[in-house]
C-alpha positions as a printed NumPy array, in Angstrom:
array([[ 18.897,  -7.99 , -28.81 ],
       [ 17.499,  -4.049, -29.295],
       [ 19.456,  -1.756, -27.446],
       [ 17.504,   1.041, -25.533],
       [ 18.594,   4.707, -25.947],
       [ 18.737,   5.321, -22.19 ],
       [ 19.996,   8.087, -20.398],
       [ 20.32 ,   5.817, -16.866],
       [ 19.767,   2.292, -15.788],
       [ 17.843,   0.624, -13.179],
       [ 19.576,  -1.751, -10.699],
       [ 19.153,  -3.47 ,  -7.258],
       [ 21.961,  -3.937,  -5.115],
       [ 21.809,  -5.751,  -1.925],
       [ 23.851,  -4.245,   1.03 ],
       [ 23.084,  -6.988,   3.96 ],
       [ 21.077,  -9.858,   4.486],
       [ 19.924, -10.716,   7.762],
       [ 21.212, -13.993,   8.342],
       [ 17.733, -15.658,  10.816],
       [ 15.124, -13.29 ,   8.879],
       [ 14.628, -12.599,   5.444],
       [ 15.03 ,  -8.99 ,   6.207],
       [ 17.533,  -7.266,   4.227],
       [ 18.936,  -3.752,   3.496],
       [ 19.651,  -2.502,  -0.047],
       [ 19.5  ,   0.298,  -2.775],
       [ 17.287,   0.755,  -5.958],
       [ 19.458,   2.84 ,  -8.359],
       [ 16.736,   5.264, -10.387],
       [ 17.551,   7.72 , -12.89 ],
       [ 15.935,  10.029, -10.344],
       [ 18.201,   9.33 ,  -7.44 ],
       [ 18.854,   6.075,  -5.071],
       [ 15.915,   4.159,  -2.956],
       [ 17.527,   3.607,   0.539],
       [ 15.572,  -0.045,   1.304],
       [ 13.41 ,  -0.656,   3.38 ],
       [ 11.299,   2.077,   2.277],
       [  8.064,   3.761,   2.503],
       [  6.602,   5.118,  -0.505],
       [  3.825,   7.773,   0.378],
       [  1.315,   7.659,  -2.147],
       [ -0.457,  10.267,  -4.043],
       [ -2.747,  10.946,  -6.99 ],
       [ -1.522,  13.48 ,  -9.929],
       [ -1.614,  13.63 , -13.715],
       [  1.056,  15.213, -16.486],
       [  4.503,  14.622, -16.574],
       [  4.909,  13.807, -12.734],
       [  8.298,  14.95 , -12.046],
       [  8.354,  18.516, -14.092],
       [  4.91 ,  18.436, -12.667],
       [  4.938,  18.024,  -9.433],
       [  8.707,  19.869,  -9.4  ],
       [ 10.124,  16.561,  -7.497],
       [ 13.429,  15.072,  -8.867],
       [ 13.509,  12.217,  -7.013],
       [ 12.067,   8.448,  -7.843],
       [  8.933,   8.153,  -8.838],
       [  6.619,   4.714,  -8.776],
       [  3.013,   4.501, -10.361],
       [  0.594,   2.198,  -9.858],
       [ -1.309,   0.11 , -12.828],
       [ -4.45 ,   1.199, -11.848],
       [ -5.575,  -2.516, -10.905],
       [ -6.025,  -1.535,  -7.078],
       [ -7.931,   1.897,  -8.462],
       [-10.727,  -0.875, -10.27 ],
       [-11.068,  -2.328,  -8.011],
       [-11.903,   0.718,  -5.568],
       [-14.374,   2.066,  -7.918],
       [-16.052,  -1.885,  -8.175],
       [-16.246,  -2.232,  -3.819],
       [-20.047,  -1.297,  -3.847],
       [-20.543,  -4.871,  -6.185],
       [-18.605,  -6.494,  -2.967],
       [-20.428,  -5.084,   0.05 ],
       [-23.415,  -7.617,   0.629],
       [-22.549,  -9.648,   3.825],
       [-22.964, -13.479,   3.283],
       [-25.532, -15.282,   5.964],
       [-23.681, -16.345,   9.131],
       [-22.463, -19.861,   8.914],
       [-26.12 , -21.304,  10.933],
       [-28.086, -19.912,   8.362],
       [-26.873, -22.101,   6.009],
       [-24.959, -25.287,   5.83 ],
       [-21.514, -24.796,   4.419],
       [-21.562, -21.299,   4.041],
       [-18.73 , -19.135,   4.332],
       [-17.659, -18.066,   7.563],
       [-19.731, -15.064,   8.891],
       [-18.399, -11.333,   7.848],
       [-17.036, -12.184,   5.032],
       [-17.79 , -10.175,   2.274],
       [-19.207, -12.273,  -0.793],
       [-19.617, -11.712,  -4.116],
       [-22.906, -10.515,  -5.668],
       [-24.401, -12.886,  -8.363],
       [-24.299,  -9.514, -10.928],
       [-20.282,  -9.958, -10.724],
       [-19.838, -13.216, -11.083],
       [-19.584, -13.31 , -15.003],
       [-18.251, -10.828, -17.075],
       [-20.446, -10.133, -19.048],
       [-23.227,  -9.482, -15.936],
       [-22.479,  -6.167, -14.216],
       [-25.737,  -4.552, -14.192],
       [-28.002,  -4.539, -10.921],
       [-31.226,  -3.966, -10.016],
       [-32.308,  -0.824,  -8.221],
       [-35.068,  -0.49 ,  -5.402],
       [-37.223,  -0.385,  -7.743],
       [-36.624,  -3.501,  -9.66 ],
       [-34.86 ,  -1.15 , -12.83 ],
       [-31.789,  -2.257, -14.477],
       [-29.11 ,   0.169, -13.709],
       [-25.567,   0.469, -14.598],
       [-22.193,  -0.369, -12.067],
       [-19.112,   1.369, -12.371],
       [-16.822,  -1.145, -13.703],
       [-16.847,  -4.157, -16.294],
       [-14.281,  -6.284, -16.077],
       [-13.302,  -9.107, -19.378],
       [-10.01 , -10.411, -20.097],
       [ -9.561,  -8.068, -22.897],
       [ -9.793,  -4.942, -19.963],
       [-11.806,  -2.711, -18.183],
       [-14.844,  -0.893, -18.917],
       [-15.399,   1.881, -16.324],
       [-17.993,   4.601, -15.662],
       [-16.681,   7.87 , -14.167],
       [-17.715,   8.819, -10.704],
       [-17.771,  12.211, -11.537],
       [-20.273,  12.478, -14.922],
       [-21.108,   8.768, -15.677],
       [-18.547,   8.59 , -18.811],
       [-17.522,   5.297, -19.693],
       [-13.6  ,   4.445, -20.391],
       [-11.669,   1.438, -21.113],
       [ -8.209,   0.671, -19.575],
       [ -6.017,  -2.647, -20.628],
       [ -3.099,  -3.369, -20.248],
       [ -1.285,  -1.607, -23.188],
       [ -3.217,   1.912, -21.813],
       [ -1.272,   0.995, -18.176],
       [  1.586,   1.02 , -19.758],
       [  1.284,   3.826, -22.342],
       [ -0.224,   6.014, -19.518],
       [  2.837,   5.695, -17.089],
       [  5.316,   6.017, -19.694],
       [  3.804,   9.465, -20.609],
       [  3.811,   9.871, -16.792],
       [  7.681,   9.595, -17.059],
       [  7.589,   7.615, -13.558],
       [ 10.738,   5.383, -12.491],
       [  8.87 ,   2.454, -11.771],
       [  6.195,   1.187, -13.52 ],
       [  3.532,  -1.708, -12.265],
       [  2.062,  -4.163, -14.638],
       [ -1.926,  -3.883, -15.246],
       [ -3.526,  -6.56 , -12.707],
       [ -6.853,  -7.535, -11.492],
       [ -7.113,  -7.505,  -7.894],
       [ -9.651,  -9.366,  -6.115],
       [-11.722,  -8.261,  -2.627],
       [-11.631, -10.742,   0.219],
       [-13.858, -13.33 ,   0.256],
       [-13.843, -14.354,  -3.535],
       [-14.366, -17.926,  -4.198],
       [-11.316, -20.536,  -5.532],
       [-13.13 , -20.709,  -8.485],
       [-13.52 , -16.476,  -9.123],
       [ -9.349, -16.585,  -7.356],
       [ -8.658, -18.724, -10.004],
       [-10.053, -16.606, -12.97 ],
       [ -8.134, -13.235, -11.593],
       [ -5.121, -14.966, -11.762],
       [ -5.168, -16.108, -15.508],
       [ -6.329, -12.792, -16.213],
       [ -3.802, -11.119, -13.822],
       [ -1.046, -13.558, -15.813],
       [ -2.519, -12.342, -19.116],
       [ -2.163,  -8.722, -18.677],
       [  1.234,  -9.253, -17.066],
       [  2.183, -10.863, -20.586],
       [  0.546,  -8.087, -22.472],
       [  1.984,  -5.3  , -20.319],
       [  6.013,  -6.502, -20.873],
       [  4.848,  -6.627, -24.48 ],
       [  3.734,  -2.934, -24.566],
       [  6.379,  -1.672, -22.141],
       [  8.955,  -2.81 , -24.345],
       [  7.35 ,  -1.431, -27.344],
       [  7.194,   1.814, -25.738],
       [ 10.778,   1.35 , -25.085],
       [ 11.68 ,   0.836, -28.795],
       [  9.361,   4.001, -29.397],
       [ 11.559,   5.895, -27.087],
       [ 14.908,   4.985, -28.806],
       [ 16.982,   8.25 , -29.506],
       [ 14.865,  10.238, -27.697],
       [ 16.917,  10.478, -24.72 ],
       [ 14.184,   9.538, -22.436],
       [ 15.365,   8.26 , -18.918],
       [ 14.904,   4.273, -18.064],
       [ 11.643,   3.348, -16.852],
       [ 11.389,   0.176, -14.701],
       [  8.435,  -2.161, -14.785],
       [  7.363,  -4.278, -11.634],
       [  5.303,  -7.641, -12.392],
       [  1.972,  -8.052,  -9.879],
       [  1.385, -11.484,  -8.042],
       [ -2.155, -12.172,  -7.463],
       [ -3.91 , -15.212,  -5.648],
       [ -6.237, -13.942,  -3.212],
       [ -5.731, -16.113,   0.143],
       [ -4.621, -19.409,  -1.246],
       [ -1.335, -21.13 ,  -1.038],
       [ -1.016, -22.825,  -3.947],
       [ -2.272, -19.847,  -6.041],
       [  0.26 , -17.711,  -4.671],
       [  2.636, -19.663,  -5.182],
       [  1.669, -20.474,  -9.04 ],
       [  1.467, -16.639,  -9.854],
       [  4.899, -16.027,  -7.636],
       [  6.494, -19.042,  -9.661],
       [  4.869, -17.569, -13.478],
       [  5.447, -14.13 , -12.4  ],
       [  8.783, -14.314, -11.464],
       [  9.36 , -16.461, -14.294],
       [  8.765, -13.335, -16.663],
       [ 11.266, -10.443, -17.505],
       [ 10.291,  -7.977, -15.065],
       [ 12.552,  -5.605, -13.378],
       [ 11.261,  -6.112,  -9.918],
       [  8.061,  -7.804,  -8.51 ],
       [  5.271,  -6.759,  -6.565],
       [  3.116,  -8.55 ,  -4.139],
       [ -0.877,  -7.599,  -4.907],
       [ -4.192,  -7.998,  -3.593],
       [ -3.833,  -7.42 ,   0.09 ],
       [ -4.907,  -5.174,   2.957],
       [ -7.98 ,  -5.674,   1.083],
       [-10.51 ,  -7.056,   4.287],
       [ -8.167, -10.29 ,   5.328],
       [ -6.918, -10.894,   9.119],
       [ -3.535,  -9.902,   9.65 ],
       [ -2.397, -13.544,  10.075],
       [ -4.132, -14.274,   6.298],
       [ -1.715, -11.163,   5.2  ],
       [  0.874, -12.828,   7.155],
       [  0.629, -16.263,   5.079],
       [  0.493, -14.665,   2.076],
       [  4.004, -13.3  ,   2.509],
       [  5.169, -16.696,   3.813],
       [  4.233, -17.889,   0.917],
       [  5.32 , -15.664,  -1.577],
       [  8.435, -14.464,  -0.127],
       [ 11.397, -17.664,  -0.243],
       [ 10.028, -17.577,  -4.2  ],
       [ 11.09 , -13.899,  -5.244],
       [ 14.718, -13.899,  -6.867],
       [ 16.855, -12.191,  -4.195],
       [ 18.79 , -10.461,  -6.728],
       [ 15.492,  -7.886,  -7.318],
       [ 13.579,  -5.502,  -5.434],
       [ 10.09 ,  -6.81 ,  -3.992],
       [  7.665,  -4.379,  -3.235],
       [  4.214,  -4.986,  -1.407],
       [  1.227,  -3.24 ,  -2.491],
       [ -1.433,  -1.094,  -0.122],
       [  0.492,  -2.409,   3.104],
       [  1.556,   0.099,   5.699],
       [  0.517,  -0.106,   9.517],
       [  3.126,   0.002,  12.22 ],
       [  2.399,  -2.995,  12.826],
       [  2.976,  -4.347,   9.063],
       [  5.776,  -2.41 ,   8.826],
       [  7.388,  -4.871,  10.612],
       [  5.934,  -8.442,   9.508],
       [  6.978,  -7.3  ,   5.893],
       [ 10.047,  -6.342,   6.365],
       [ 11.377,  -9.416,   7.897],
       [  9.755, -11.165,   4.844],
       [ 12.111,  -9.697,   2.983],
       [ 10.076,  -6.339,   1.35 ],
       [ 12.065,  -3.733,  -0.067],
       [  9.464,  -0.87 ,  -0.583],
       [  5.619,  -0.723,   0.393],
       [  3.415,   2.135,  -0.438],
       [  0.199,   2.769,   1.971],
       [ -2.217,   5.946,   2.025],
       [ -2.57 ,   5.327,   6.216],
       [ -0.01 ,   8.023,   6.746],
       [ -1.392,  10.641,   4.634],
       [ -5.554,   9.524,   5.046],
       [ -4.983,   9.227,   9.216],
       [ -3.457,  12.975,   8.422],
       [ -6.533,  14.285,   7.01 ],
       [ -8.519,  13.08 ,   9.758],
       [ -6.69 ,  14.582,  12.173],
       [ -4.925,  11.498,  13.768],
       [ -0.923,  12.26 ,  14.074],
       [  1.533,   9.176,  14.835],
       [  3.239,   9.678,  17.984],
       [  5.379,   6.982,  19.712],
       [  5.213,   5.844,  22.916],
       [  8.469,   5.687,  24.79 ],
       [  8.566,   1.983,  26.873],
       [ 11.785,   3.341,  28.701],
       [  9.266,   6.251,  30.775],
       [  7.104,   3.575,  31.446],
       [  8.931,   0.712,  32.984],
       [  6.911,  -1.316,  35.28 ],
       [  3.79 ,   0.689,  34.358],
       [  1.692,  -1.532,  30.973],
       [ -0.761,   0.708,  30.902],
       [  1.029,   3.63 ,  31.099],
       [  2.65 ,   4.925,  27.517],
       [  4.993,   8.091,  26.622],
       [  3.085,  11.446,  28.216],
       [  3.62 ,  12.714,  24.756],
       [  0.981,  10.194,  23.635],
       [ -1.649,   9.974,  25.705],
       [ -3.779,  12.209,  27.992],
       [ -4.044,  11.748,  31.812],
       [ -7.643,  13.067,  32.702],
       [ -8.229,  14.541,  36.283],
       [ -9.214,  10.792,  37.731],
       [ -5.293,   9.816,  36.692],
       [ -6.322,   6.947,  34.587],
       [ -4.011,   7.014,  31.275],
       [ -5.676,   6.811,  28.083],
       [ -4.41 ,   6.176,  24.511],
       [ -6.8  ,   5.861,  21.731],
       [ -4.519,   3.89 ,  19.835],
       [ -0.722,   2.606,  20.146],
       [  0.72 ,   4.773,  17.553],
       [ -1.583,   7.928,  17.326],
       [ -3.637,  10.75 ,  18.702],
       [ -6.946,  12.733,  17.432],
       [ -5.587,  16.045,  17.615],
       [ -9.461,  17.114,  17.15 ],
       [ -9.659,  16.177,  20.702],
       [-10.506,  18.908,  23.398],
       [ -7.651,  18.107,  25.285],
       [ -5.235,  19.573,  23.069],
       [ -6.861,  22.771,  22.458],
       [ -4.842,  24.583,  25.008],
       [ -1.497,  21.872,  24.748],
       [  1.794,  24.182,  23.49 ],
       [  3.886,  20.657,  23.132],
       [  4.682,  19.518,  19.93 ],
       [  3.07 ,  16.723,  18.28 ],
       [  6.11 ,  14.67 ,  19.681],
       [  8.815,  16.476,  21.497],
       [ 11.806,  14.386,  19.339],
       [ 10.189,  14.532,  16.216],
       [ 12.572,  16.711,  14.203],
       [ 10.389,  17.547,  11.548],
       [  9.12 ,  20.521,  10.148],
       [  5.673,  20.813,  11.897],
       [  7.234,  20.065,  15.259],
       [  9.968,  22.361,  15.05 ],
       [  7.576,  25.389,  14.523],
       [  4.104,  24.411,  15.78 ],
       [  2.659,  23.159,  19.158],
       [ -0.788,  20.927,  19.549],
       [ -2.852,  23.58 ,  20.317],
       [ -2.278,  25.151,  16.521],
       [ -3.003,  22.047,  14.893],
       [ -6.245,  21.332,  16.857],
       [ -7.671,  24.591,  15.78 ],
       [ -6.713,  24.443,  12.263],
       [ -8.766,  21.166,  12.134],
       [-11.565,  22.931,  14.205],
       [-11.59 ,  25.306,  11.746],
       [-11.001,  23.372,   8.881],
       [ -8.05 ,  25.201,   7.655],
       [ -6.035,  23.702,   4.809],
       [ -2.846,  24.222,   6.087],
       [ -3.577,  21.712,   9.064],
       [ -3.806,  18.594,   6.799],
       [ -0.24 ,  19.567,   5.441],
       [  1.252,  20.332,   8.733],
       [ -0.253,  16.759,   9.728],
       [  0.67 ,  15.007,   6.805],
       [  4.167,  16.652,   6.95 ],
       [  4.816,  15.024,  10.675],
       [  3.427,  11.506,   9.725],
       [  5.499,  10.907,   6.653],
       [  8.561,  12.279,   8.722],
       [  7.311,  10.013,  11.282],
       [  7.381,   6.895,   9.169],
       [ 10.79 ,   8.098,   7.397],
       [ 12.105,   7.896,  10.795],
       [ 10.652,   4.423,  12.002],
       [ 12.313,   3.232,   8.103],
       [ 15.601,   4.702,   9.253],
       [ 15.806,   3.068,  12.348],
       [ 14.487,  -0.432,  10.865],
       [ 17.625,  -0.108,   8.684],
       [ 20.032,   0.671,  11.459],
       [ 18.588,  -2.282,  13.552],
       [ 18.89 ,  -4.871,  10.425],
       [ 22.424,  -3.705,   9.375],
       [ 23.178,  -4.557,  13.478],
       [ 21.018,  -7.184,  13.648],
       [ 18.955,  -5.58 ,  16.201],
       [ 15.935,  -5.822,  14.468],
       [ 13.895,  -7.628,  16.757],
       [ 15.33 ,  -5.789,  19.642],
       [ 13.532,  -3.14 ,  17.85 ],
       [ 10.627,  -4.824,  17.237],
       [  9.973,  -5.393,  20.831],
       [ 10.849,  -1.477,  21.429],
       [  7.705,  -0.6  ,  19.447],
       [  6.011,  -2.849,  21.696],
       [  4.483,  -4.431,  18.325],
       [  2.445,  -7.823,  19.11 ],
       [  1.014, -10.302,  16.78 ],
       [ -2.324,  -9.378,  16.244],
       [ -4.238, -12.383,  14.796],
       [ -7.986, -11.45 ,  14.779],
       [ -7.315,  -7.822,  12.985],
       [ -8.463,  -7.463,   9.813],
       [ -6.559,  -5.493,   6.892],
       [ -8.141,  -2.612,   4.694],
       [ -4.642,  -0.069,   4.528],
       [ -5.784,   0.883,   0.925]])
């Protein structure tokens, strides 16, 4: 067996197991510093040598760029399939199908208006993907052996093998096809991550963890076959793929009921584009150690700051949430936009010297009041999209921390039911 020339391993450790729940409590030991689990990983987008680059010491996971194709391939998934009366057997209405120009790989061209042949972004074939740029139309190809070489030169922690995720609504048949190709690259990634690994020998480079990716769109036994061959492989932990991408909450739901009991306890599991209040909770008593979701940094940029409501100062009122959350117009009736957030754009905060959330101890609340934030969004000023991304990173660092607390106690549902969270059937997923 090669040794690796390492500076620091990478190692899960368990620290307590709910015993009615699957939710558990643990640590991810990184050669940049320990992973406190359950954890939220806010996501961002960067290039170079990430840590030196970005002057942050601490872990460090990159995606494959499997979610990122299929991003750039959503315009080949946006036709709406006839409602089920139009046609016998069809697929149930709103569900996003397939164009014909996808459905082989070696058709991704599509007709314009005017009946011309015009190119799509990307090409997808077992062997990789074929992408044009969004920015000047320059074509690239990414595989599995680029994934890895990329995030190795990245110098990331944790690594996530190359996969092909698939929008909802795919057919068994098309599910099917991801998944041997999602198995293949999986194969083909190891492969090149531990040849990059041998490359690194006596270099002193610091261990670099790789994640495997299970795939299966919605269906059970597919899950379960890429959770079973997945798991099966050498990885150091595993990731859970292809969701939040247009299913209901209950579909996302299944899928972790699925996948969950088959993960080896002794790694972490991480879940992929999942990160709502609300799904905060469902995955971590399924047993999720980290999750990684844009929500918290996108809802920033538009100007919508989390802010909890406080059940305790509104006993015996349901419709009545923490003052710090919602506004009470002149005719007394509450309001809250949604549960968890406001628009700060709103005109009622243009004269409001509160905080964002008076026990919010971060940095944006300690030094700025409503009023500040709602004209640096009027204005468009930078510095408001940090100040709001600052708070709702804080704020879902905090919610982790608690969810922690209450599973070490096991108080987690107790918690649960604090948050007022409900289970939401008929909501559909799209966290990106």
């Amino acid at each position: 067996m090669i040794q690796y020339d390492v500076v620091k391993t990478f190692k899960f450790k368990k620290t307590y197991q709910d015993t009615k729940i699957a939710a558990r409590t643990g640590v991810i030991h990184t050669p940049h510093g320990d992973i406190e689990t359950p954890a939220f990983v806010p996501v961002g987008t960067q290039a170079g040598g990430l840590h030196r680059f970005m002057g942050w010491d601490g872990p460090i996971i990159t995606d494959s760029g499997g979610f990122q194709v299929f991003s750039l391939g959503r315009e080949k998934y946006s036709s709406v399939i006839p409602a089920p009366h139009q046609s016998a057997g069809s697929t149930p209405a709103g569900i996003l199908k397939m164009p014909d120009q996808v459905r082989h790989d070696n058709q991704y061209d599509r007709n314009d208006s005017k009946g011309d042949v015009s190119p799509t972004l990307v090409k997808i074939t077992d062997d990789g993907v074929t992408f044009r740029s969004h920015w000047d139309g320059s074509e690239h190809i990414f595989t599995p052996e680029k994934s890895m070489q990329y995030q190795w030169t990245l110098g990331s922690d944790i690594h996530i093998a190359f996969d092909d995720c698939t929008p909802y609504g795919v057919t068994r048949k098309q599910a099917e096809k991801s998944l041997e190709r999602t198995h293949q690259w999986a194969e083909r990634s190891i492969i090149e991550h531990r040849r990059q690994k041998t490359e690194s020998r006596g270099q002193k480079k610091l261990y670099q963890a790789l994640y495997g990716s299970i795939q299966g769109s919605i269906f059970k036994d597919l899950r379960e076959k890429s959770a079973k061959f997945i798991t099966s492989l050498p990885f150091d932990g595993y990731a859970v793929g292809g969701v939040a991408v247009g299913e209901s909450k209950e579909e996302m739901r299944n899928v972790l009921k699925w996948v969950s009991p088959l993960l080896p306890a002794c790694k972490p599991h991480h879940l992929l584009g999942v990160g709502e209040i609300d799904d905060i909770f469902t995955l971590v008593e399924h047993g999720i150690d980290t999750f990684d979701c844009v929500q918290p940094t996108r809802l920033a940029r538009m100007g919508r700051v989390y802010c909890h409501r406080d059940p305790e100062r509104s006993r015996g009122r349901s419709d009545l949430y923490n003052r710090d959350c919602f506004v009470l117009p002149q005719s007394g009736t509450p309001r809250n936009d949604k549960q968890y957030e406001i628009d700060i754009l709103k005109s009622e905060f243009a004269s409001d010297m509160k905080p964002i959330e008076k026990r919010c101890g971060c940095y944006t609340c300690k030094h700025f009041t409503r009023a500040y934030l709602h004209h640096l969004f009027k204005v468009r000023e930078l510095l408001g999209y940090r100040l709001a991304t600052i708070h709702n990173i804080a704020f879902i660092n905090r919610l982790m921390s608690e969810i922690r607390l209450a599973i070490g106690e096991g108080s987690l549902v107790a918690l649960k039911e604090k948050w007022g969270i409900s289970e939401d059937r008929g909501r559909k997923t799209d966290s990106g």
